[in-house]
C-alpha positions in Angstrom: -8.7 55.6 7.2 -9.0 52.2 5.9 -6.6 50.0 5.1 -6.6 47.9 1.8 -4.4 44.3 2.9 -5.4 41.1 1.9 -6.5 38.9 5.3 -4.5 36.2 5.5 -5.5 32.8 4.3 -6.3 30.1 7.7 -4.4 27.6 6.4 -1.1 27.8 5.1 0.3 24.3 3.0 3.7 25.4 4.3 2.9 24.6 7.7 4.0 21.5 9.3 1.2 21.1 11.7 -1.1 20.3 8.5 2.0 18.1 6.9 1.5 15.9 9.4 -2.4 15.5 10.3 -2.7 15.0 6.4 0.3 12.0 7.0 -1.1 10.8 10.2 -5.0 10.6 8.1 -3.3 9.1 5.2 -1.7 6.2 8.0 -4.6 5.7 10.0 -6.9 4.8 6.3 -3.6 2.5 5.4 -4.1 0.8 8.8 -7.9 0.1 8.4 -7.7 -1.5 5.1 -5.2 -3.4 6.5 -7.4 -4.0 9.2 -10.4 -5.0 6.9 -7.9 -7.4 4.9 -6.9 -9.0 7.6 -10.7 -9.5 9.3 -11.6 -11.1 5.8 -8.4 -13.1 5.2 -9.2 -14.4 9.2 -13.3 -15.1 8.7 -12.5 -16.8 5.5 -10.0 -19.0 6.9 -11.6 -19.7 9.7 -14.6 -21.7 7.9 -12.7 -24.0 6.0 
């Protein structure tokens, strides 16, 4: 006989695991703009 349960979803939002790859994403975007900034701000300041 069959049985009628739901499969479980593959990714839980409760988990920490995903918490944290979603912070560490979020950080590692943060530090490229800053990055970028900080190329420009340097290439500008350079020519003067």
């Amino acid at each position: 006989m069959t049985s009628h349960r739901y499969p479980k979803p593959l990714a839980d939002p409760d988990r920490p695991v995903e918490r944290a790859v979603t912070a560490a994403l979020v950080l590692a975007v943060l530090a490229a703009l800053a990055w970028i900034v900080g190329m420009i701000y340097t290439v500008t300041l350079w020519q003067l």
